[in-house]
KOLNULUM-453813 format. One record per residue (C-alpha): residue number from 1; chain; residue in one letter; x, y, z. Coordinates in Angstrom, 2 decimals, decimal comma. Example, Ala and Ser with C-alpha at 12.3 -4.5 7.8 and 13.67 -1.06 7.14 Angstrom:
NODE   pos   unit   code         x         y         z
NODE     1      A      A     12,30     -4,50      7,80
NODE     2      A      S     13,67     -1,06      7,14
END
This chain:
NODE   pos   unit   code         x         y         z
NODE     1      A      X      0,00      0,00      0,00
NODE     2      A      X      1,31      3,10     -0,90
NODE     3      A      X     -1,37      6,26     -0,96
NODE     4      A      X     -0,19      9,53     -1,50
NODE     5      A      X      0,16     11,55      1,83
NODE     6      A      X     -1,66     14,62      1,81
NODE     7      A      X     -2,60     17,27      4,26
NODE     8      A      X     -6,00     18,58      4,78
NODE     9      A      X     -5,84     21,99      5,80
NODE    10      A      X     -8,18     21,88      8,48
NODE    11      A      X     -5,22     20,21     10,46
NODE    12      A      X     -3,55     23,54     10,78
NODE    13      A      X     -6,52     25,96     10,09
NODE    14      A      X     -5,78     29,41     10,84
NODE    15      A      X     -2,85     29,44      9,34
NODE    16      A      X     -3,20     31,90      5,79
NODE    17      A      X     -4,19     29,65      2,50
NODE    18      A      X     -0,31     29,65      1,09
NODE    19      A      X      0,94     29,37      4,11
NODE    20      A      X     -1,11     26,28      4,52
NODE    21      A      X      0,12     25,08      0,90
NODE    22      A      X      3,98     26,28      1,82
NODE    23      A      X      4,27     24,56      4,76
NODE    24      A      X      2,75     21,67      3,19
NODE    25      A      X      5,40     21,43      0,66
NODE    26      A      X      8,44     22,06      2,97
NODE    27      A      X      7,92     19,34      5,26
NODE    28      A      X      6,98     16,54      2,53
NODE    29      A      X      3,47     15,91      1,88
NODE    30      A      X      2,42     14,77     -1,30
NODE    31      A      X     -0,70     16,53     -1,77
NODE    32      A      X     -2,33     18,88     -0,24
NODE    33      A      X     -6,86     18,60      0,21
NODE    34      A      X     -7,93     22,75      0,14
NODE    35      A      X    -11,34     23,93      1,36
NODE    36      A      X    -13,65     25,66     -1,17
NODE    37      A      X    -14,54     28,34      1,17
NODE    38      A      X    -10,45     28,95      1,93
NODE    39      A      X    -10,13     29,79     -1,63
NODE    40      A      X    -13,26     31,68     -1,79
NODE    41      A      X    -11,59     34,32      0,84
NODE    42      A      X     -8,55     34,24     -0,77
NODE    43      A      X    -10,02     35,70     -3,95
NODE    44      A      X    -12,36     38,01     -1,92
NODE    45      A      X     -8,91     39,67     -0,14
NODE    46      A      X     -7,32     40,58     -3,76
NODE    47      A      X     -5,78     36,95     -4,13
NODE    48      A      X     -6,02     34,78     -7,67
NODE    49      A      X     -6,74     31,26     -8,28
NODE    50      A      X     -3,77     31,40    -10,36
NODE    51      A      X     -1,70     32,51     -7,41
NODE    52      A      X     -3,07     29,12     -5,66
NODE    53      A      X     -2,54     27,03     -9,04
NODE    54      A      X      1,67     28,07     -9,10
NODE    55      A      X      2,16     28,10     -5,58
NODE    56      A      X      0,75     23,94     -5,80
NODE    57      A      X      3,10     23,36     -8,72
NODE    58      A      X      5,85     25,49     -7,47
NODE    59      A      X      5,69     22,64     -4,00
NODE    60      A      X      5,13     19,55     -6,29
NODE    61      A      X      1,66     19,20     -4,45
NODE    62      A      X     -1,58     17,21     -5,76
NODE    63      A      X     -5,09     18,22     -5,07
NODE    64      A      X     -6,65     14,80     -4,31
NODE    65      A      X    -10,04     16,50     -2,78
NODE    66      A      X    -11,47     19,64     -2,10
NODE    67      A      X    -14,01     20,66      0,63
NODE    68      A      X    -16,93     20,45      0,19
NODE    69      A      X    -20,31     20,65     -0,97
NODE    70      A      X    -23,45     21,11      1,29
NODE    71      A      X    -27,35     21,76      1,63
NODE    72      A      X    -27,85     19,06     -1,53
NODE    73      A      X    -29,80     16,52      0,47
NODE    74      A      X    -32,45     19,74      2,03
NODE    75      A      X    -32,92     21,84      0,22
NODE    76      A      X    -36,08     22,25     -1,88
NODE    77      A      X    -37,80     24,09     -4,75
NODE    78      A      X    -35,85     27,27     -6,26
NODE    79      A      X    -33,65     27,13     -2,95
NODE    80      A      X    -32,28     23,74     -4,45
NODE    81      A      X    -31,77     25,03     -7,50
NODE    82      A      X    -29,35     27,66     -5,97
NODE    83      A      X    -27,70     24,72     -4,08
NODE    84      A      X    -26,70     23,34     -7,63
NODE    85      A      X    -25,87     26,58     -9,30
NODE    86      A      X    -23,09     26,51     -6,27
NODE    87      A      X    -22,25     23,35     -6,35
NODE    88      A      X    -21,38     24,03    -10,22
NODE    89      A      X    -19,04     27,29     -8,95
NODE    90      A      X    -17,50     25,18     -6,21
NODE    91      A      X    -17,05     22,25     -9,00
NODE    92      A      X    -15,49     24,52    -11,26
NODE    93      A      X    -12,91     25,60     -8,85
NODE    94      A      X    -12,08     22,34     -7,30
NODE    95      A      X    -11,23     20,98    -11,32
NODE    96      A      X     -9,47     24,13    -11,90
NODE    97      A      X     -7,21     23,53     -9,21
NODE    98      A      X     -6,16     20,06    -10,42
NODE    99      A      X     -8,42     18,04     -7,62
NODE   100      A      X    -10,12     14,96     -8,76
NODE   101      A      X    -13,15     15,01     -6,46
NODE   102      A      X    -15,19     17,45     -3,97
NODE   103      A      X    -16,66     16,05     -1,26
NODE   104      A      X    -20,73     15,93     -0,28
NODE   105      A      X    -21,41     16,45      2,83
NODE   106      A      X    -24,65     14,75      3,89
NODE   107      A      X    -27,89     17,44      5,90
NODE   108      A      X    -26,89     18,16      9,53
NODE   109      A      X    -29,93     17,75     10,77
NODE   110      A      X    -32,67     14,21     10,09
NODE   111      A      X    -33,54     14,49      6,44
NODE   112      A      X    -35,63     11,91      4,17
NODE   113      A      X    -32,56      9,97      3,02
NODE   114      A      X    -34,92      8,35      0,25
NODE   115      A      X    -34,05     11,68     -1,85
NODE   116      A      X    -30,58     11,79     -1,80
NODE   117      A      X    -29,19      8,93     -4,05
NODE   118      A      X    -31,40     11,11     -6,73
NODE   119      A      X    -29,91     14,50     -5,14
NODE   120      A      X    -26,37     12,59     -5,41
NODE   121      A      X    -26,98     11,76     -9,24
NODE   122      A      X    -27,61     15,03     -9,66
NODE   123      A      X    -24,00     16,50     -8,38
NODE   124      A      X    -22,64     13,14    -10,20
NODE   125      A      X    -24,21     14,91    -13,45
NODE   126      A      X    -22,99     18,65    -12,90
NODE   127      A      X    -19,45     16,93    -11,99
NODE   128      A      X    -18,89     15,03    -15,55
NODE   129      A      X    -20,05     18,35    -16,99
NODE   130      A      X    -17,24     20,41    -15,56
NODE   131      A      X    -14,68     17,06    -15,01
NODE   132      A      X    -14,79     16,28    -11,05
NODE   133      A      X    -16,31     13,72     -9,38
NODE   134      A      X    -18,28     14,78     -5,91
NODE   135      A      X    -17,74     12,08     -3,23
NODE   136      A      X    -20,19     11,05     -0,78
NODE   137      A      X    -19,34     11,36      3,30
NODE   138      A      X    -21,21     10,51      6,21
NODE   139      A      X    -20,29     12,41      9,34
NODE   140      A      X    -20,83     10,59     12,74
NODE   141      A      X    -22,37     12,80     14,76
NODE   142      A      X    -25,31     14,00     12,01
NODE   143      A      X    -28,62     13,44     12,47
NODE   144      A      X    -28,74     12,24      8,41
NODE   145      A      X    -26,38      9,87      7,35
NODE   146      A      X    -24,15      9,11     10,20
NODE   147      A      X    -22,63      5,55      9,66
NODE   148      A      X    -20,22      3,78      7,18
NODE   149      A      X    -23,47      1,25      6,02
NODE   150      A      X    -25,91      4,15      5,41
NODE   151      A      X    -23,33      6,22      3,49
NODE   152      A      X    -22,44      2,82      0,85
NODE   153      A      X    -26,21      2,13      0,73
NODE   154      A      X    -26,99      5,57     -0,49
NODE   155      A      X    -23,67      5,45     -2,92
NODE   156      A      X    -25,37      2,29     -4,29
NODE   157      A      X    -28,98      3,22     -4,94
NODE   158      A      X    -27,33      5,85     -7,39
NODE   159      A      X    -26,51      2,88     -9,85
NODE   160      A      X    -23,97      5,47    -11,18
NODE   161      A      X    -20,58      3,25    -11,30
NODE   162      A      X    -18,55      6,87    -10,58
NODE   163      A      X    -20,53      7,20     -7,06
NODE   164      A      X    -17,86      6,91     -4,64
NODE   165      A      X    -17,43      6,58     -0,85
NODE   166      A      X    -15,00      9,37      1,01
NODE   167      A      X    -13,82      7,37      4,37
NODE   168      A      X    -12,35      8,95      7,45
NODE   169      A      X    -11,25      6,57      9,97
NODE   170      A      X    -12,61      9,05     13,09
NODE   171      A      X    -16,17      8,95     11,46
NODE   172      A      X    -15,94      5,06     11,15
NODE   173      A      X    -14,86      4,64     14,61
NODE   174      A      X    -17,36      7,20     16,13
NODE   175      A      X    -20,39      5,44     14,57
NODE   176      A      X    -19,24      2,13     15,73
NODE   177      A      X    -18,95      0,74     12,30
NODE   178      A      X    -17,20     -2,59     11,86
NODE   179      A      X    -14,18     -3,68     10,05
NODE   180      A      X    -16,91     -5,83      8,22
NODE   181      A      X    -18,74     -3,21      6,85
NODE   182      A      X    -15,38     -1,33      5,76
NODE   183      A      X    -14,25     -4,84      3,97
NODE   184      A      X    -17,39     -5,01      1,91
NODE   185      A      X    -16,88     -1,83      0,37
NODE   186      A      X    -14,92     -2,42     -3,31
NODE   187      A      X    -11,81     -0,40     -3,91
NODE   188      A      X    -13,23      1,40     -6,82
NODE   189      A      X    -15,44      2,97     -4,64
NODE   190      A      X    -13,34      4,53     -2,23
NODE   191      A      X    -12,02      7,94     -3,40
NODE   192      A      X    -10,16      9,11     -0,98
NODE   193      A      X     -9,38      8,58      3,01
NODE   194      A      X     -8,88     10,83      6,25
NODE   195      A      X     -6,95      9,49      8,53
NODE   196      A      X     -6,74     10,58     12,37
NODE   197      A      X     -7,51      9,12     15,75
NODE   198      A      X     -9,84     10,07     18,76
NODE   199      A      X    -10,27     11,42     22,15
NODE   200      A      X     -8,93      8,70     24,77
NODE   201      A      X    -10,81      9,35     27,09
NODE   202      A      X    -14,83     10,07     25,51
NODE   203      A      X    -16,43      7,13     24,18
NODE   204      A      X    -17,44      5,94     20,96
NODE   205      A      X    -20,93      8,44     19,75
NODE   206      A      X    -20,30     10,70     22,23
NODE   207      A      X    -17,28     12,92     20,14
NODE   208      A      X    -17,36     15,67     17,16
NODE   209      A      X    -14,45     17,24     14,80
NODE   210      A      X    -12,73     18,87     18,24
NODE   211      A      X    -12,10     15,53     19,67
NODE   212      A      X     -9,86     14,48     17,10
NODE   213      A      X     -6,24     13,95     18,28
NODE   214      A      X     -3,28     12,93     16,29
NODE   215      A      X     -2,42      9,68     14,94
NODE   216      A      X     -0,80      7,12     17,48
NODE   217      A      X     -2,66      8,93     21,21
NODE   218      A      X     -6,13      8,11     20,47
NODE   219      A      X     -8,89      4,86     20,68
NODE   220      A      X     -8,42      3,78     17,14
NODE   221      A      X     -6,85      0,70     15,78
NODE   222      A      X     -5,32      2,43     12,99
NODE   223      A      X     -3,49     -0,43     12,09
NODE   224      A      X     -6,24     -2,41     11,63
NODE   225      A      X     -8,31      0,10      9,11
NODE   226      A      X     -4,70      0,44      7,40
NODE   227      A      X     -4,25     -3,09      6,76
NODE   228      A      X     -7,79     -3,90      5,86
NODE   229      A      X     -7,27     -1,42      2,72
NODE   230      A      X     -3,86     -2,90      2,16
NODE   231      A      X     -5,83     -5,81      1,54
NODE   232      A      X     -8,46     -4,19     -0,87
NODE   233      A      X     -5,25     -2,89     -3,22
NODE   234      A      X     -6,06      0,64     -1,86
NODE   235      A      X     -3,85      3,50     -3,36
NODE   236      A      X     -5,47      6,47     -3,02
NODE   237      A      X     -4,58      9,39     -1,19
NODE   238      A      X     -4,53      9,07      2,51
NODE   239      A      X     -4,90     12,91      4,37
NODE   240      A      X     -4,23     14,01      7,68
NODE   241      A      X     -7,85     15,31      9,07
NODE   242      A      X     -7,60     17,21     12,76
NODE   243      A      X     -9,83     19,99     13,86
NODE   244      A      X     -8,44     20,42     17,46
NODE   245      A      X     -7,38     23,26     19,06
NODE   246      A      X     -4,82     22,44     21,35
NODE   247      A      X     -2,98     21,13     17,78
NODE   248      A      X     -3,65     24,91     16,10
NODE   249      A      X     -2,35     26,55     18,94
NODE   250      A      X      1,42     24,64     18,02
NODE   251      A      X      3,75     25,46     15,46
NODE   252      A      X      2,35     24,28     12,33
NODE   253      A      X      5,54     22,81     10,79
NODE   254      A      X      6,28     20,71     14,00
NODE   255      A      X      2,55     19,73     13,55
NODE   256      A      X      2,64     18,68      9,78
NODE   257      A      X      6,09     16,81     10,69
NODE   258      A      X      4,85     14,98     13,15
NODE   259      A      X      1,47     14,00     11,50
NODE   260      A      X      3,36     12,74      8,43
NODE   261      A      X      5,99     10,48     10,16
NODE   262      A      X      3,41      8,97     12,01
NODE   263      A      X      1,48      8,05      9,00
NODE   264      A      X      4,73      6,99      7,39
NODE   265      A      X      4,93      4,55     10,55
NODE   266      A      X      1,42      2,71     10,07
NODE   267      A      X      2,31      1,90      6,47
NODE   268      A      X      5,50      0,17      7,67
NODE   269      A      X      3,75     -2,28      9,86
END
């Protein structure tokens, strides 16, 4: 198994957008996953995209994935329409950047699921038109679609064979999904995965993004997830995923360095 290792930005998030893809660079990582929104405020403080586009080349970094889509699976009427006239601006950016999918985030709040393998055909749709592919997620601690199972059923029911599967390791282990579950999902349906560990000391369904902690001082057998998609033939990008702020309150670079060898140590073992 040998993924790409990539950063997502959230890891180190108030750190400036090219800082975010400098730093990235300097200490090693092989890609870098940028939020929409980042780039968005970029632009709206004087920056260009093109700025963005040679400071990626200028580090060698790969977009695997940008962040993210939402208020697909909600919204209705004329209000959905204007979901999907962003999603197309947000789609645009993400392939203009050089990142093969976008991620779709699932409602917040309890939703009638039964619409959103249509809503997620829809996004497939806009995403061959402008040429990226929007990935499903399921976050643990929504109200929607909050476990690994629910998330591939709903990728499924598109019968679209580009639907894919975004997985995150903390999400997984959060919703008490099994290593079954994870093994029955084929490789060609996994676009992309976030790797990062959780609070010691909350239990399983009780945590959200701030509980995340880095790789090797958490409750999840990382090895285990790791060598169940060394089995599949996974190769994908694997990115660092931490929202905690204890983490953005160190320096960055020791931050990135450490989150990097660590992940370098799971795929020896």
């Amino acid at each position: 198994m040998t993924p790409k290792l990539c950063l997502n930005t959230s890891t180190i998030k108030p750190q400036p957008l090219m800082e975010k893809i400098r730093l990235a660079g300097e200490v090693g990582y092989d890609g870098i996953e940028l939020w929409i929104n980042d780039l968005y405020q970029y632009v709206g403080q004087g920056g260009e995209i093109s700025d963005v586009e040679k400071a990626l080349a200028d580090h060698g970094l790969l977009v695997p994935c940008c962040i993210a889509i939402r208020q697909w699976g909600d919204m209705e009427g004329w209000e959905y329409q204007l979901v999907l006239d962003e999603a197309k601006r947000r789609f645009e950016l993400g392939a203009r950047i050089g990142a093969a999918f976008i991620v779709a985030t699932p409602p917040i709040g309890a939703c009638d699921i039964s619409k959103l393998p249509e809503r997620y055909q829809d996004l497939l749709a806009i995403g061959r038109e402008v040429g990226i592919r929007p990935t499903f997620e399921y976050i643990s601690f929504f109200k929607s679609i909050n476990s690994l199972a629910q998330a591939w059923e709903i990728v499924k029911q598109t019968n679209d064979p580009e639907a894919t599967l975004i997985l995150d390791a903390f999400h997984n282990w959060n919703s008490h999904s099994t290593m079954e579950e994870l093994e029955a999902i084929p490789v060609d349906r996994i676009s992309h995965y976030h790797i990062d560990d959780a609070h010691p000391e909350k239990p399983a369904g009780t945590q959200t993004d701030p509980d995340r902690v880095m790789i090797g001082e958490g409750s999840i057998d990382l090895k285990a997830e790791i060598q169940c998609l060394r089995k599949k033939g996974y190769s994908g990008a694997m990115s660092l995923e931490l929202f905690n702020q204890a983490l953005w309150n160190q320096d960055p670079k020791d931050v990135l360095k450490r989150g990097l060898d660590r992940m370098r140590a799971l795929l020896e073992h």
